[in-house]
N, C-alpha and C positions, 0 to 999 in steps of 0.2 A: 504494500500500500504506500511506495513511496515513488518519486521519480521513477527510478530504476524496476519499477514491479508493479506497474498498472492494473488494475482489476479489466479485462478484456471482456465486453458482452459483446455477441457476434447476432449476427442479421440474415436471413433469410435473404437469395437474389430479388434486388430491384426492390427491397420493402424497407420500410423504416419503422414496423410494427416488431415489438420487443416477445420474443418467445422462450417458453421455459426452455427447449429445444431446438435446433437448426434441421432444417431438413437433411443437408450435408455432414451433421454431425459436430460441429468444428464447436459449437455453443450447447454444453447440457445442466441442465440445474439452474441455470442463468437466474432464474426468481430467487431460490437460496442464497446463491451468492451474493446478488445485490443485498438481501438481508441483513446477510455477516456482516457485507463490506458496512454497510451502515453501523450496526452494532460495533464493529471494532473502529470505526471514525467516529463515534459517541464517545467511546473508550476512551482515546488518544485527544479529547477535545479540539475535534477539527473545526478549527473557523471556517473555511471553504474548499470545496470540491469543484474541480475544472475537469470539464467531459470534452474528450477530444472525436469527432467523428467523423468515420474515414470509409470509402467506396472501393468495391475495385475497378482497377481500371479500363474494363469494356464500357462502352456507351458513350455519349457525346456531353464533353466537359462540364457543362450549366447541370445539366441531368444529376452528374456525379456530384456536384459544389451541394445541390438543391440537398438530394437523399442522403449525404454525408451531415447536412445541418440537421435534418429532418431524426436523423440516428440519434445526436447527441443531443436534441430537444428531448426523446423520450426516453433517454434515461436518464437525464437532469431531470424531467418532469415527474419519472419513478421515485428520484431518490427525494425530493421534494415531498413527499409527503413520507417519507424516511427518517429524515434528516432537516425537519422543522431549526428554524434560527442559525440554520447553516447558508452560508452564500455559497447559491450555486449557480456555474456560468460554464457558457460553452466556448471553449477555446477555439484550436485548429480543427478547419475540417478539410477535406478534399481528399483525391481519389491520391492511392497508396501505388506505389507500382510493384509489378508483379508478372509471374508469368501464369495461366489457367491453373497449373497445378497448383500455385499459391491464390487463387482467388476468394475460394471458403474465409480461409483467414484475414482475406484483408478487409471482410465485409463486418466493420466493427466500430465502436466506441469503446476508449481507454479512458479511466476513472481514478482521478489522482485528488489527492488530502492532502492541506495543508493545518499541518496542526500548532499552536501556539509553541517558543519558544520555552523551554525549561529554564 
């Protein structure tokens, strides 16, 4: 849960609609995880969560810009009701490169915590 070790929720082709499961496989448990991740950014007193949301790279660039934002709206919008008095914001998005055999994975949002100084 830090820079280096992002919480990864992955996406069904062409959808920005959040599933326990991927069809491809690549995302499973996905509503648990989001859970923990919550529960252990309660833990560590995270002031704010930035969701990164990322396409792969077939289809035509606006397409990819649009569904890559659309990704990380809905899981800043999950963890929002999560993660009450936390600021939560969407960072980077856009399509990842890749070649087909990498495409499952690149169809995702990464989920980072920033927690108050010790």
């Amino acid at each position: 849960m830090n820079a280096g070790n992002p919480l990864s929720i992955y996406f069904n082709f062409d959808s920005p609609l959040l599933v326990d499961q991927t069809a491809e496989g690549v995302g499973t448990a996905q509503s648990a995880r989001l859970q923990q991740f919550a529960q252990q950014a309660r833990g560590v007193n995270a002031t704010a969560v930035v969701v990164n949301g990322y396409a792969s790279p077939e289809g035509q660039e606006s397409h990819n810009a649009t569904l890559a934002r659309n990704r990380a709206n809905a899981v800043r919008d999950r963890l929002a009701g999560l993660l009450p008095g936390v600021a939560l914001t969407v960072g980077t998005t856009g399509a990842l490169p890749g070649g087909p055999t990498s495409y499952p994975s690149l169809r995702r949002a990464d989920v980072f915590i920033t927690a108050p100084a010790l």
